[in-house]
N, C-alpha and C positions, 0 to 999 in steps of 0.2 A: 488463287486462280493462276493457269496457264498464262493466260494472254493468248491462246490458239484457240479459233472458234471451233466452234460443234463438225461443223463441213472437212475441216482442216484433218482435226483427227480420224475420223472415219476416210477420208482420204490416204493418209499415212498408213492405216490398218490395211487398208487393200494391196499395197504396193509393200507391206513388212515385207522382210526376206530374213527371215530368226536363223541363229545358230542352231543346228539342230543332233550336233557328233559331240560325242563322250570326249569332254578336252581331259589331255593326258602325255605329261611329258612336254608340253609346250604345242602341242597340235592335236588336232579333231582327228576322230578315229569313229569309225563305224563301232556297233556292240551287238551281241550277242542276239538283241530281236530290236522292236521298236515299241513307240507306245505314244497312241494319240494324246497331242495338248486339245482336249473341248471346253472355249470359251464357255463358261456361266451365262454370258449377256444375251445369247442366242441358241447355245447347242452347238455352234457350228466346230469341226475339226481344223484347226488354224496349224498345225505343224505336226510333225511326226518325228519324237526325238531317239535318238539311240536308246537303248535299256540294256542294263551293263548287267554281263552275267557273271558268274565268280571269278571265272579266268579275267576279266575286262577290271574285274577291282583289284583283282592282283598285280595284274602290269600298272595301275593305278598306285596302289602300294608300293612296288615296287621303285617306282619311277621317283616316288616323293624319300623314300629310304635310300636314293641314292643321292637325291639332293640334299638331304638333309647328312648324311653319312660322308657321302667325298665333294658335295656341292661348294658354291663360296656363301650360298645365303648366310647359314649361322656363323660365319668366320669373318663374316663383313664387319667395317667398324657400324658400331649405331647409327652412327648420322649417316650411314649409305643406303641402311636400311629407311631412315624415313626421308630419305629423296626420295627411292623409291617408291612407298606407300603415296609420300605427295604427287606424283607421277601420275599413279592411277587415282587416287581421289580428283586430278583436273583432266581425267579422261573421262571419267564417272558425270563430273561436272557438262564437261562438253556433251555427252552422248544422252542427257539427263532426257530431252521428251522421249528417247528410243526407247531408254530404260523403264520410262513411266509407263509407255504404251504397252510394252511387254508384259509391268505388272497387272495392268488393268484389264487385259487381253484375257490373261490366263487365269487370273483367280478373282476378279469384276472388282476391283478394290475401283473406286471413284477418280476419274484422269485426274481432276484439282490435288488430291488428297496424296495419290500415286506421286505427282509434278512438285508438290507443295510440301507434303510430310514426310514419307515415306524418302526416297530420291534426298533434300534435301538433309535428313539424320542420316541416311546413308555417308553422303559426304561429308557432315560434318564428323562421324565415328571415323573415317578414314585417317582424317586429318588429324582429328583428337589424337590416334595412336601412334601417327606417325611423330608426333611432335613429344611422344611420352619414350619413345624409341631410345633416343641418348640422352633421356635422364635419370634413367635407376641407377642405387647406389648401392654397392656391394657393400658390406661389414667388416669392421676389425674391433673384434672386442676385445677390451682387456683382460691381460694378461699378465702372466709374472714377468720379471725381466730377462726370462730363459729362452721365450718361447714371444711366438708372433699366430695368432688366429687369424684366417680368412676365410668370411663366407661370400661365398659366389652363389649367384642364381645363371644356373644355362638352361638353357630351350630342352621341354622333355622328350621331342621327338617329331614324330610324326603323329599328329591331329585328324583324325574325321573328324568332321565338321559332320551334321545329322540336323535340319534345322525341315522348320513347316511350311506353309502356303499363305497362312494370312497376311505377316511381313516377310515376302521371298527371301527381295535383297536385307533389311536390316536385319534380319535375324542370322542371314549371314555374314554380312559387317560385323557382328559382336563377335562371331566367336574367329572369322579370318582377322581381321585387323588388329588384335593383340598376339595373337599364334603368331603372326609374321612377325609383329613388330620384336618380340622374343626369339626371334628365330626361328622357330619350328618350319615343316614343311607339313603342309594341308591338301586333303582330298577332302574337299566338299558333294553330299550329298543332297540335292534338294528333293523336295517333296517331288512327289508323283504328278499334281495337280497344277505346278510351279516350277519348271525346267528353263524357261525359253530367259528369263531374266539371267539368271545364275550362268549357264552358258556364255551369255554374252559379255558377262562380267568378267570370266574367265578369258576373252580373246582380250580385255581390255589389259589384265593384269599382264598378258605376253607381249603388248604392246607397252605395255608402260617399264618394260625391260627386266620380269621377274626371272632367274632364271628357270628353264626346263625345269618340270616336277616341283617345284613351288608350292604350286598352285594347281593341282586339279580336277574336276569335275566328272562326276560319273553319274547320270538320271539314272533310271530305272526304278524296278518298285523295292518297297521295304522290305519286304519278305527272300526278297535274292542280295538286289546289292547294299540294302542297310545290315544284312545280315554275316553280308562275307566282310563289311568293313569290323560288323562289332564280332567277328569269331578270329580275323585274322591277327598272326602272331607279330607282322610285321608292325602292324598300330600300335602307337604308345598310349594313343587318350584318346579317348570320344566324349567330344563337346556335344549334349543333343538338347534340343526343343520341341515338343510334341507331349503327347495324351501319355499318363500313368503306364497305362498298358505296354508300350510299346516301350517306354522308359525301364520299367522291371525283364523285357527280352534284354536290353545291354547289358543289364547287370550281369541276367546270368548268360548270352554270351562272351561275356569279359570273365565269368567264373571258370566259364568253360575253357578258355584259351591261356591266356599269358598275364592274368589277373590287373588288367591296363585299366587306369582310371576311366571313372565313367564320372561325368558332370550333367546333369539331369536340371530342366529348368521347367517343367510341368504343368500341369493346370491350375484351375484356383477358381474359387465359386466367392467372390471378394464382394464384404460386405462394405454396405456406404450409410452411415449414419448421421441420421440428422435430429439433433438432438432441438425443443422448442428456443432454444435460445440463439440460435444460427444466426449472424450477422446479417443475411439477406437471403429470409426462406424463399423469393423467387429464384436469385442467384443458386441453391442450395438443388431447386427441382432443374432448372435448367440445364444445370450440370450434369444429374444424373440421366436427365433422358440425353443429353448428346452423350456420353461415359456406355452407356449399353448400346447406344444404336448406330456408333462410328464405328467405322470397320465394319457395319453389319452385324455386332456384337461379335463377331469374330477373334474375341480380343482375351488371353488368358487374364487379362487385369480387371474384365469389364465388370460394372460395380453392378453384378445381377441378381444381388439382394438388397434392397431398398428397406432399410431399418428406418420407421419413421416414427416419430413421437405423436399415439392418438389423440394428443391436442391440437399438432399441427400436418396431422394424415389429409384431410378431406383438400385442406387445400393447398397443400405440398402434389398430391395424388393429380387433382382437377388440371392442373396446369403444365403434369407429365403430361398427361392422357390430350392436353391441347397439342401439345406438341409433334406428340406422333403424329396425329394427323397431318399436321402441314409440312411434315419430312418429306422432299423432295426425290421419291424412289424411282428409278431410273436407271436408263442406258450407262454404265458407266464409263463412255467416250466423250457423253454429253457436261462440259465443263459446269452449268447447272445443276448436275445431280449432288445429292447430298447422302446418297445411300445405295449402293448396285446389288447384284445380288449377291446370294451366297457363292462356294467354289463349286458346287457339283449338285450336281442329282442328288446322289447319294448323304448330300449332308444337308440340302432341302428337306427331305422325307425324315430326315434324323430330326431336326428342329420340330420340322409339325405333329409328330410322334408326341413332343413335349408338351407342343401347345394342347392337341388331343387329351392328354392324359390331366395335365394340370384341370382341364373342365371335369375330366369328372371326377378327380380328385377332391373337390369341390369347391376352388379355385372360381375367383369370378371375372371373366375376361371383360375387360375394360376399354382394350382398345385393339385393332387388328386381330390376327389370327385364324384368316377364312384365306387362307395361301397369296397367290398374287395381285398387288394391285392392278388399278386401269391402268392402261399406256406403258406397257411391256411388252415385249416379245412373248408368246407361248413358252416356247420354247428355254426362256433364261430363267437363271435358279432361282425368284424373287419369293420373298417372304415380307410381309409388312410387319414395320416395327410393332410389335406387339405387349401389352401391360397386363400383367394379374395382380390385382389384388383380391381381401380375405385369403391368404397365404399361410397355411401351416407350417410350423417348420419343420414336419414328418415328411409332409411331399416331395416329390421327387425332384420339380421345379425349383423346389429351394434347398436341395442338396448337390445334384450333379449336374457336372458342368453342360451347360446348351452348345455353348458357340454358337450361339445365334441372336439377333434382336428380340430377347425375350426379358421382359422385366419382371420378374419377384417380390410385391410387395409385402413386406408385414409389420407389425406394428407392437408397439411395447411402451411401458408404461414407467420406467426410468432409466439411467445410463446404467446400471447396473445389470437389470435385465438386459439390455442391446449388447452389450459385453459378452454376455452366456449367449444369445442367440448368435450373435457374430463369431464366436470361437467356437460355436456344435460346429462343425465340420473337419472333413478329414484335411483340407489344404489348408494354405496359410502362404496366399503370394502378396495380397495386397489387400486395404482398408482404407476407407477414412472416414471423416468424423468431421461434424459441422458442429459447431459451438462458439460463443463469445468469450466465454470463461477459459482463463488462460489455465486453471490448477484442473478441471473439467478435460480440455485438450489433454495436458498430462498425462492424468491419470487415465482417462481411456484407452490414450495409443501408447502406454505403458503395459497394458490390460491385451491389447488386442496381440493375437498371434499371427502375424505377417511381417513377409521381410521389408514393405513397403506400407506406412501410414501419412496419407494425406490429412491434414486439418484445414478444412474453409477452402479446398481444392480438388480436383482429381485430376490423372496423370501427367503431374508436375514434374520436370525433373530436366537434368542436362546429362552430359557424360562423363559427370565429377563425382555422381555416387552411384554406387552399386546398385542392381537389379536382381532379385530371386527372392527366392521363397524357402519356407520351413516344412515342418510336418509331409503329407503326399506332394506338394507342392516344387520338390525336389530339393539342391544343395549346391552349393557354388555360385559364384556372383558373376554377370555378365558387368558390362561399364565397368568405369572408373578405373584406377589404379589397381583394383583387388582383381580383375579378371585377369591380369597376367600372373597369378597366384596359380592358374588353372594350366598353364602354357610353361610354366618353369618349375626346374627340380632346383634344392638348395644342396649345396658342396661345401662340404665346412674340411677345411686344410690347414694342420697344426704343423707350425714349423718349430722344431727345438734347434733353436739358437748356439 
């Protein structure tokens, strides 16, 4: 929780004043047209931010290719770089309800969650990288005694960053706060639906003394300026996060241009198995309905296939289906809410499409799925968390991704089957598996295809180990020490003695 009441933040919303210009070069700059931010929680139009047209990401390009090419950032020793990451992760800290209100504002994520989750891994990924900054070690391998090998890792350049709306700012923390911490210079793109956060994160990084072109920000939509980041020749890499679809345009704009990595971190329709021997089958369902309905299922990780053993379906099931109910939907300004809406219109009506279809697919709704609850606004994206079980695994509901609070049941009759039912799909981001039996645990999440297997958990983790996925689910690791893998070229330098 906040600690700031209900009164307090709808106070603060009134009197916001967001960054609303394409930062670029160390300062806000008008672009090319504009493009309303409309709150989810009401409808209402809250800002109107620049939309960067191709010349506006060129001088963006530009700007960061000059600081990465004659700037001091990549020449700086390490430890200058994580003062300054430290720098802005205690501006980040200071500015934390601005930034939560921001997020909650524009894409209806919950103030608690915004204040609490979201804000709070913000800062700690800051800090994580700034503090990984001056400890990588370069190599000298052996050799004869003619000769002396050096491998160096240096920064590969300039970085778009290309990140989504459900986590604004973390999704951009993962892929800014190791690019920096390696030196690169970054032009962050945020989502369309998600500007107002990212912007202001960018006044913070110029105050916390990055230099000019570091660091910058360019809104607009994906179709112009995600497009001129992944065609143009001056980008070395694009870090992205988002839908398949849009992931297969960077390929082949990066085919098209200057053949620049492309690091893809994608969807994932992640199976949660709960096999009859689960150390605490209540523990086991409780998890799974908070794992699909936080974030609003919004969540590429969310565990929207519920694999359950028809020994222990009926009351694994019973005790989801309690709990939707007493899920707390709501204002997400209201520090009581435990679920706000969705980001848009357009991904409301995409959700109930599902729900729609999953019925007469012949799917049997369980819980929710008749659009907004009581005590919302008309007007806000609300969807109630919603349950199907009798779930084929042909259906559509149980192949492609929702993004939304929709849960998938279905049911199987040993770990061998849940195995096969868990791995039909085309992703592979995440899993896990409830069981007592420790060679059981093994062998399943040995079994399972995802970069990510929880056991007697779900979304467990810190920022010690790596994050991504396999198969559609994309390639390259966010966290830990391996995302600077993404941000650096290796230089092998033979000296003959």
């Amino acid at each position: 929780m906040t600690g700031v009441p209900y009164e307090e933040w709808l106070a603060r919303a009134e009197r916001l004043d967001p960054c609303t210009g394409l930062h670029i070069d160390g300062a806000f700059s008008a672009g090319a047209g504009t493009l309303p931010v409309v709150s989810p929680r009401d409808g209402r139009t809250i800002a109107r931010v620049a939309a960067a047209g191709a010349a506006d990401v060129d001088r963006a390009v530009a700007a960061a290719r000059r600081a990465f090419d004659e700037g001091p950032w990549p020449r700086l020793a390490p430890a200058e770089r994580k003062a300054a990451l430290l720098r802005l992760a205690a501006l980040v800290e200071r500015d934390r309800a601005t930034l939560s209100l921001l997020v909650s504002l524009e894409m209806g994520k919950p103030i608690g969650e915004a204040y609490g989750i979201e804000l709070r891994a913000v800062i700690g990924c800051l800090r994580w990288y700034a503090e990984a900054a001056d400890k990588q070690l370069d190599e000298s391998p052996r050799t004869g005694e003619g000769s002396l090998a050096l491998v160096t890792r240096e920064p590969v350049g300039v970085v778009a960053a290309v990140v989504p709306w459900n986590f604004p700012l973390l999704m951009a923390a993962w892929k800014l706060a190791p690019a920096l911490a390696a030196g690169c210079a970054v032009v962050l793109k945020p989502a369309e639906e998600s500007p107002l956060s990212a912007l202001h994160l960018a006044a913070l990084a110029a105050e916390a003394g990055l230099p000019p072109g570091v660091f910058n920000v360019v809104s607009g939509r994906g179709e112009v300026a995600g497009r001129a980041l992944g065609e143009h020749p001056g980008v070395d890499a694009v870090a992205f996060t988002g839908s398949g679809e849009v992931g297969r345009h960077f390929l082949r704009y990066a085919a098209g241009s200057n053949l620049k990595r492309v690091w893809l971190e994608l969807g994932g329709k992640s199976p949660n198995i709960i096999l009859p021997d689960a150390p605490d089958l209540d523990a086991a369902a409780d998890t799974a309905a908070w794992g699909i309905f936080f974030n609003a299922g919004e969540m590429c990780t969310a565990p929207s296939r519920l694999l359950v053993h028809r020994s222990v379906a009926d009351r694994v099931l019973d005790r989801i289906v309690a709990r939707a109910g007493t899920i707390r939907v709501g204002d997400p300004l209201d520090p009581a809410t435990e679920m706000g809406p969705l980001v848009s219109a357009a991904q409301r009506e995409r959700v109930l499409s599902y729900v729609a279809d999953g019925g007469a697919a012949g799917a049997r709704l369980r819980a929710g799925g008749d659009g907004r609850p009581g005590g919302v606004h008309d007007a806000g994206q609300f969807v109630k968390p919603t349950v199907f079980d009798r779930v084929g695994p042909e259906m559509r509901i149980a192949r492609e991704e929702i993004f939304g609070p929709v849960l998938a049941v279905l049911e199987f009759a040993d770990a061998d089957e849940a195995v096969r039912l868990a791995n039909d799909t085309d992703y592979g981001l995440a899993a896990a598996v409830w069981t007592s039996d420790l060679s059981t645990a093994h062998r399943v999440s040995r079994a399972l295809k995802a970069g990510t297997v929880w056991v007697n958990c779900y979304e467990e983790g810190d920022m010690s180990v790596p994050f991504g996925g396999m198969r559609q689910s994309g390639h390259g690791r966010d966290k830990s020490l391996h995302a600077l893998d993404k941000y650096t070229e290796l230089k092998t330098t033979w000296i003959t003695l």
